[in-house]
N, C-alpha and C positions, 0 to 999 in steps of 0.2 A: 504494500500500500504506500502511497506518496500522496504529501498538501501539493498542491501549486496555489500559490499566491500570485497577484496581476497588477500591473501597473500598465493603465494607458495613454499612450502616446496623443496627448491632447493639443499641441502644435508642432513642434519637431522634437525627435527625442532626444535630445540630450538631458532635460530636466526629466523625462522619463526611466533614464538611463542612470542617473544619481541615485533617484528614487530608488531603484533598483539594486544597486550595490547596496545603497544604507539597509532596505529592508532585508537583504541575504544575509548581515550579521548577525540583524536581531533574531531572523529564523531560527540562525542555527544555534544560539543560545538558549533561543526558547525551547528547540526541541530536545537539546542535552536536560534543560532545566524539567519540561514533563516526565520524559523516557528516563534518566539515569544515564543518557549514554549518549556518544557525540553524534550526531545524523548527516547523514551527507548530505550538500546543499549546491543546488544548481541554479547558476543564473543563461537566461538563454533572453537572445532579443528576436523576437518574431515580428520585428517591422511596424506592427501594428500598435506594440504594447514591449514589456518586458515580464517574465517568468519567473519565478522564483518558485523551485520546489523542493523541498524536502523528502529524504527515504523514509517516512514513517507517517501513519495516520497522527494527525494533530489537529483539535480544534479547539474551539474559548473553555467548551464545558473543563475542559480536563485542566485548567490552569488556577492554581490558589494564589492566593492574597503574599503567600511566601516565595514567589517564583518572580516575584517583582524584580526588575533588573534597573540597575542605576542608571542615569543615561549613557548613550556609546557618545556623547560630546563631552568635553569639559569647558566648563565657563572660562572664556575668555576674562581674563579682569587684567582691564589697562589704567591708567591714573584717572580717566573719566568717567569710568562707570562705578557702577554700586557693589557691593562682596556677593560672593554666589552664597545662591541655599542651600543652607544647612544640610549635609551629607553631598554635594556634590563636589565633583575632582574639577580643580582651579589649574586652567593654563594662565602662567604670568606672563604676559604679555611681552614687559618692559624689559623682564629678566631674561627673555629668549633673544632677545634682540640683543640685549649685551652680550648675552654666551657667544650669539654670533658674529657680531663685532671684534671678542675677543679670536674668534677662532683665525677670521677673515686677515687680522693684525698680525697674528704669528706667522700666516701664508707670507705678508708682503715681508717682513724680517729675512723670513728663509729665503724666500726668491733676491732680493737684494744682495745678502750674503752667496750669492751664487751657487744654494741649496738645492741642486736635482731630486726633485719629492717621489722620482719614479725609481730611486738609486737608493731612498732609506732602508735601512733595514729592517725587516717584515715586521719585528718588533713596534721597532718606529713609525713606522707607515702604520700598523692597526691603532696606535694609541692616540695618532695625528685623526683617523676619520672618524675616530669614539666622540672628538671633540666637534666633530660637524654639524650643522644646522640638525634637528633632530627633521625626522620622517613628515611628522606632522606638523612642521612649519610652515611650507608653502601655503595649506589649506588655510591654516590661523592669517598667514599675512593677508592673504588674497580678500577674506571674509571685514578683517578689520580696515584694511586701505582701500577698499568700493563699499564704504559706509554701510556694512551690513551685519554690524554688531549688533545693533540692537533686537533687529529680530531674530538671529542666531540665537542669543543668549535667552530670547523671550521663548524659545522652542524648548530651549534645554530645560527654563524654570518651569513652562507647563507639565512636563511628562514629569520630571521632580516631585511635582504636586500631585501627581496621580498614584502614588506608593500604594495607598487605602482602599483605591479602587481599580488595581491590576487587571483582576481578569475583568471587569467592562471595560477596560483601556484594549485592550487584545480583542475582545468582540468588535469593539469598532475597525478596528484598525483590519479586521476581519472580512467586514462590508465594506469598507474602503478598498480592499484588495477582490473581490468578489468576479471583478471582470464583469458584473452585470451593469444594465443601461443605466446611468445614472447613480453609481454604487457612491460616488464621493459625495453628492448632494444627501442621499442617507447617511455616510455616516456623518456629517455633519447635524445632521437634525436630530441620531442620536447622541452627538457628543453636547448640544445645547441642552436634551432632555438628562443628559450625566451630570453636567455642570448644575444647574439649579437645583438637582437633588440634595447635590453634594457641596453649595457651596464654591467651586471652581470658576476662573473665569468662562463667562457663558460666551461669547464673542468667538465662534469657529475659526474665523480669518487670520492672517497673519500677511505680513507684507512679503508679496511676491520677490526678492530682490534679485537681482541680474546676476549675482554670484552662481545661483543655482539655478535660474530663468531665464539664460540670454535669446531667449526667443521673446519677453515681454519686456514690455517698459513704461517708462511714464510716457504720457502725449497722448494725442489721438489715435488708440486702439482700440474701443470697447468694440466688443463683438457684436454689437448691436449699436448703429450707428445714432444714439437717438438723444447723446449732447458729446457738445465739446469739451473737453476735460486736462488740467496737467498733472493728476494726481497718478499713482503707482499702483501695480495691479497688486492684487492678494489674492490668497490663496488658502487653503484650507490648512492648520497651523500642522496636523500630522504629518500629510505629506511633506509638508516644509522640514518638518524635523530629521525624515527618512532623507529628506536630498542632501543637506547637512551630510549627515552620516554618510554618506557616498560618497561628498568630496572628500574626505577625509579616507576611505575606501576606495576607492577606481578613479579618482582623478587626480590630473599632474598639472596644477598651477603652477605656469613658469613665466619670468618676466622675458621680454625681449630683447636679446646682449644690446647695451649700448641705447638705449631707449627707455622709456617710462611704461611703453605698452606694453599690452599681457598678452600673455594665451592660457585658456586652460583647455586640456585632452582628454576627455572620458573614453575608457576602454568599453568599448561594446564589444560582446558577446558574438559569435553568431547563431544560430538557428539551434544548431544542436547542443548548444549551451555551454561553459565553462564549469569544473570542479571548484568551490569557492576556495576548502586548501591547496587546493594548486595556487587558485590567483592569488591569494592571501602571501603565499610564498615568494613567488615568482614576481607580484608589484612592490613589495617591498624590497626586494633587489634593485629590482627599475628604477622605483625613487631615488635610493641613493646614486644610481648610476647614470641616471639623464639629468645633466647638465642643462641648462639657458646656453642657448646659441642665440641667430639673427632670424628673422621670423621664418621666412621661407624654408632655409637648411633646416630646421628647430623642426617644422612638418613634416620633411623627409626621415631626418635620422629618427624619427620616434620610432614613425614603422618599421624602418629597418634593423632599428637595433631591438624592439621588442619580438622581431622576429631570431633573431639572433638568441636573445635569452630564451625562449620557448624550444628552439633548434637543442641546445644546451641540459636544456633540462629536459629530454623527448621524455625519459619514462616518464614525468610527471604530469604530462600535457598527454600523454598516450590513456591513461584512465580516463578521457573522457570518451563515452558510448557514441557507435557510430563508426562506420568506416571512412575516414579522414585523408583527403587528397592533397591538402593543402592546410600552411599555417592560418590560413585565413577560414578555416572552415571550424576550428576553435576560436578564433579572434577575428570578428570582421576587419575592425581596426578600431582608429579612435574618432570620437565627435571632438570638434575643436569649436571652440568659440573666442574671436579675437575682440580685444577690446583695446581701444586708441585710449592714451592720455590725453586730455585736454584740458590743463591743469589744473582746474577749478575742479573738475570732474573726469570722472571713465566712463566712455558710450562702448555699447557692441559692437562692431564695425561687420561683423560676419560669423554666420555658424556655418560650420562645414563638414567632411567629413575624410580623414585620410586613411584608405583600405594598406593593406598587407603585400607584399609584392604577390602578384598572380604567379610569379614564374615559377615561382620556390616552389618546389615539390615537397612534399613532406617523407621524411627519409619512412622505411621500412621495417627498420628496425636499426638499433644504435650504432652500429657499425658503417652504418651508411651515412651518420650525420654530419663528420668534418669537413670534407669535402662540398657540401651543402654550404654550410657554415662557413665555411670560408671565402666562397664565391659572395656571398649576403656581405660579410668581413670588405672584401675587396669595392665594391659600391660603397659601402662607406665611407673608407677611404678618398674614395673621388667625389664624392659630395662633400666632404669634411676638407679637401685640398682648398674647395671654392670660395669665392669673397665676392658677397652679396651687394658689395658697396659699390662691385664694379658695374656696369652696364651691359658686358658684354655676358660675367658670368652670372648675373640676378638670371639673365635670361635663357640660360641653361638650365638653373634651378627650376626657376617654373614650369619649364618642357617635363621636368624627371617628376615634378610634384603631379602636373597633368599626368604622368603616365602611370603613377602609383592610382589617383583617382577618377581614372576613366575606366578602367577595364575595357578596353578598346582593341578587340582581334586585328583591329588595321595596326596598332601600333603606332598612329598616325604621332601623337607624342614623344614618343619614344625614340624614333627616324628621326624629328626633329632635335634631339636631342644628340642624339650622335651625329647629326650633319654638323650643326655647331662644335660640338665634342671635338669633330676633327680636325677645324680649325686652331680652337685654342690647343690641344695638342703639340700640332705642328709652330703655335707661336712661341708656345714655353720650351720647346726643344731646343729653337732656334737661341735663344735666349738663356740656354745651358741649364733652365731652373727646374727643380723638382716636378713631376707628373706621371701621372698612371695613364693605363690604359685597359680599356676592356681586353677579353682577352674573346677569341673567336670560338673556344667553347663556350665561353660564359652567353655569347651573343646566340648560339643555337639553342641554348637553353630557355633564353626569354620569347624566341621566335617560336620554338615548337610547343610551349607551356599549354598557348590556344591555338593552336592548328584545328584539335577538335569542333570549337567554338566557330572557323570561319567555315563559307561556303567551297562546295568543292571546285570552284572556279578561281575562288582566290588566297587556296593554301599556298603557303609559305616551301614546304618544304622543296619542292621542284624548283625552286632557284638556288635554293640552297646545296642542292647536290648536283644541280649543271654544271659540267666540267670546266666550258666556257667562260661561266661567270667567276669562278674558284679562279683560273688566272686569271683573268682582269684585275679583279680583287686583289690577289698576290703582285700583279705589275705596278696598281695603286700605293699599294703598302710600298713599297721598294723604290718607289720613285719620289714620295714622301716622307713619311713617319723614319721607315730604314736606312734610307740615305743621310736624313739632317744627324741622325745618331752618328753614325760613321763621320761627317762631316766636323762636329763640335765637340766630337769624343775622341776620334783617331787622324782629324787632318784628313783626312781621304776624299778630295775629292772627283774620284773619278767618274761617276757621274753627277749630273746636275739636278737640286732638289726643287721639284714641282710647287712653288710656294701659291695657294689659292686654288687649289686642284678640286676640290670639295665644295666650292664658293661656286665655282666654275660650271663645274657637270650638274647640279644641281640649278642653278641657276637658266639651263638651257631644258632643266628636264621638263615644261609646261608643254612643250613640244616635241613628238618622237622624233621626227626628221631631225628638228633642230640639236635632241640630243647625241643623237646618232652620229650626226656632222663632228660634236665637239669632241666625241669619245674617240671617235678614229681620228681625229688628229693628234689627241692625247696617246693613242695608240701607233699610229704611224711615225711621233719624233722618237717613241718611245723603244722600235725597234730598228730606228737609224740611229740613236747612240748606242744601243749595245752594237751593232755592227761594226761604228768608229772604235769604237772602247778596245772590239776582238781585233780589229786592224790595228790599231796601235800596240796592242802587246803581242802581234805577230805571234802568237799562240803560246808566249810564255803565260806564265800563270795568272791570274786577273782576277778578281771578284765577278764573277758573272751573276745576270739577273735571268728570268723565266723570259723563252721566246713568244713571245703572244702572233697564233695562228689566224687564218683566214676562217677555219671552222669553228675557233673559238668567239670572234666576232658573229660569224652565221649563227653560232648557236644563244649568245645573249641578243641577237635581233628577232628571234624565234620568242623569247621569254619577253621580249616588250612588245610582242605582237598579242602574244596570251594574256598579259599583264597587262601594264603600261608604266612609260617614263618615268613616272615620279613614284612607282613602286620601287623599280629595278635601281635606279640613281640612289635614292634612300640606302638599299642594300649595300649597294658597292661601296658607297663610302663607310657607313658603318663596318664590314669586313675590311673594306680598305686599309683603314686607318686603327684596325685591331691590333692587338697582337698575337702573336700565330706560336704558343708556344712551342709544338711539338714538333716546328721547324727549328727551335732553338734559337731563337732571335735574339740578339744581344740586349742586355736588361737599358732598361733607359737608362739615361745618367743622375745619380747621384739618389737612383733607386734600388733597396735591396728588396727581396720580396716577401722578407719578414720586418719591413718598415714599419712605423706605426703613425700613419699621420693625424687618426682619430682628435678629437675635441674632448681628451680627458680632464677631470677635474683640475690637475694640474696643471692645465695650457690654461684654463679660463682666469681672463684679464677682471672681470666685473668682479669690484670686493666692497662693494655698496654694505651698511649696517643690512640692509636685506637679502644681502647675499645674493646668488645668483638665480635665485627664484621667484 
């Protein structure tokens, strides 16, 4: 037998999704508290609503006056509000802020001192991160700096006040979860007939706040267009208490590096639901492990790296029921909601939502997973290389965030993201500076993920195994990316490096003919300097490149006949401009391939008293 408890998605879910988390703890307290014994708890998002169910039959009747549970918040107390009620646990507002002040101070001493914190000794390094912002900071700041103290605190003092009347607190909150038409206006009407029995504030409401509502606000919203208004929305105060209890559960308020704006990330579920000691386990790792970046990267790397920690931990993520393809089939991903500073104030600027990479398969069993893992590892890496401030690479970020949140068989994202890829590439080569590169297993990986998903007229695979197109691709490579290496690393210039190659073919690909034109000339100078190159060294020995044929041209004119241009273009420069490991290609320069360019605690600049969250 299993409860399931309901929460519905009444404007978009993320305040659904709060809800959701905060009610999965108190479940499973309550049902250790009836049974004796701990009950497994599942949270799953069905789109509509959010799920919460329990392994065990559980309802109000079975709950005494002794099974009362304190609240899962603790009272905020900063110098301006009032002492929390009596029996409840006091977060010190002032005093967290100094610890983290304190913490933030010893960081700049040691970096000053020219203190490598990735070089301490394991000793040292565990006693340096004891001393770090706790877990539950982010939530606390995020609640008291968007002026939403007051009704936080006022959730925590109600459920406080309900010790005496436990099990009608749980009946309600029972109707409120019911999943039926109207369940919150009932329990609302029974929590006014609890209150005047009992003496309690009778007033159901609570102010909606944007902390845990960024889908509502002050202004002209009412649902019912029938005055004009600036007042703030509300909300029924139990729900409000559960979304509390969420952010503090499943979400990752973080500030934006170098800015006043925020984001906060709710982990949503997906269909077949998450094990809550999994996620219990497995977010509190995360917590202390994602860092504040710049808004856009800060989107990317979440999903990537909580796909990384899930990959990590497979047996613990493998308990969930279900035959599972994908990390995203445990975790859709997360609901984001950004909020601008505007100093006076914080608005919402957007709720969104960033999915799980599609490509990532989900290993089979553990032996399968490093490999996984490290390819996920490696995109990190090149999202973490980038700098948001610039213009050229902002806009390569957005292509990779687009193609994390589209789910798009064309890839249309994605292409565009390795078309630009392969320019800055080729500029940072030039320029001797650090850079990765995909690599063209990793690149067959993210093509064939949906092969299933596209039409059989415009799979992927058939360009990918054209003989034709494999050398072009490799003369591409060879003529750019592999030559500037030789070029700035060995002096070598015997042949000449293609600079704008990828600008170029792309550029012509709106049109077949017109691309066709560009390619075979790209093609034609391409097999008169290996010709010069073999005449000059009169057959001593030479760095030789791949002859590109007559049938190799026929047969990529064949695939933009099946195709077209700006599939085929897309392609070639993404393999282009790969890297080809199994050919042995010389590592870029001043690249090892157990580098680490990640965005660890230790690189991050922001040591604001609120730390980097």
């Amino acid at each position: 037998m299993t409860t399931t408890l309901y929460i519905p998605v009444t404007t978009t879910p993320m305040a659904a999704l709060l809800a959701g988390h905060g009610l999965a703890g108190w479940l499973a307290q309550l049902g250790k508290d009836v049974t004796g014994d701990a009950v497994d708890v599942r949270v799953a998002n069905l789109g509509q609503g959010v799920a919460v169910s329990a392994s065990a039959a559980l309802n109000p009747d079975q709950v005494r006056p002794n099974h009362y549970q304190q609240p899962d918040l603790h009272w905020i107390l900063t110098a301006k509000n009032a002492p929390a009620p009596k029996g409840v646990a006091v977060l010190d507002y002032e005093a967290e802020r100094k610890h983290n002040t304190a913490y933030y101070d010893r960081l700049k001493i040691m970096r000053k001192t020219g203190i490598d914190l990735r070089k301490l000794p394991q000793d040292e390094r565990t006693a340096l991160e004891q001393q770090a912002p706790h877990a539950y900071w982010p939530a606390a700041a995020i609640i008291n700096q968007m002026s939403a103290l007051n009704a936080y605190n006022k959730a925590v003092e109600r459920w406080a006040a309900c010790a005496s009347v436990y099990p009608e607190l749980v009946a309600i909150i029972w109707t409120m979860t019911s999943g039926q038409p109207g369940a919150v206006e009932q329990a609302m009407d029974a929590w006014e007939r609890l209150a005047k029995q009992h003496g309690l504030e009778k007033n159901p409401l609570l102010s909606a706040t944007q902390v845990v509502n960024p889908e509502q606000g002050k202004g002209a919203n009412r649902a019912k267009a029938d005055a004009l208004t600036i007042g703030g929305q509300e909300s029924f105060w139990l729900l409000e208490y559960f979304k509390y209890a969420g952010l503090f559960r499943g979400a990752l308020p973080r500030t934006v590096q170098g800015r006043k704006d925020r984001k906060t990330y709710v982990l949503v579920p997906a269909a077949g639901g998450i094990e809550l000691e999994w996620h219990k386990r497995a977010f509190a790792t995360f917590q202390k492990e994602f860092w504040a970046n710049s808004a856009i990267k800060m989107d990317i790397l979440i999903s990537l790296r909580y796909t990384t920690l899930m990959l990590g931990d497979w047996e613990g993520a493998q308990r969930s029921t279900g035959r599972r393809r994908r990390p995203s089939d445990y975790v859709a991903g997360f609901a984001v909601a950004s909020y601008k500073d505007l100093g006076s104030a914080v608005a919402v600027m957007n709720v969104s939502m960033i999915g799980l990479p599609d490509w990532v398969q989900w290993p089979e069993n553990a032996d399968a997973v490093q490999p996984i893992q490290q390819a996920v590892e490696d995109h990190q890496r090149i999202i973490a290389a980038l700098d948001e401030s610039k213009g050229e690479e902002d806009r390569l970020l957005r292509d990779y965030r687009d193609f994390l949140t589209s789910s798009d068989p064309a890839l249309r994202a994605f292409f565009a993201f390795t078309t630009g890829y392969a320019g800055h590439v080729i500029r940072k080569l030039s320029k001797r500076q650090r850079v990765r590169r995909l690599t063209l297993t990793n690149l067959t990986e993210i093509i064939m993920a949906q092969e299933s998903a596209r039409p059989q007229k415009l799979k992927l695979k058939p360009i990918i195994d054209n003989l034709g197109f494999q050398h072009i691709a490799s003369a591409i490579r060879q003529a750019t990316v592999q030559q500037q290496f030789y070029k700035t690393e060995r002096n070598d210039n015997t042949y000449d490096v293609r600079y704008g190659l990828a600008d170029e073919l792309l550029r012509h690909a709106r049109d077949s003919r017109e691309f066709l034109r560009a390619l075979s000339e790209f093609l034609t100078d391409f097999n008169k300097e290996n010709a010069r190159v073999m005449e000059r060294a009169k057959g001593k020995g030479y760095r030789k490149r791949i002859p590109i044929s007559t049938e190799d041209f026929a047969q990529l004119t064949e695939l933009i006949d099946d195709y077209d241009a700006q599939t085929v273009a897309s392609m070639l420069i993404a393999f282009g401009y790969a890297r080809d490991v199994r050919a042995e290609e010389p590592s870029e320069p001043g690249i090892s391939q157990s580098a680490d360019t990640s965005d660890s605690q230790d690189e991050q600049s922001d040591t604001s008293d609120e730390g980097p969250f």
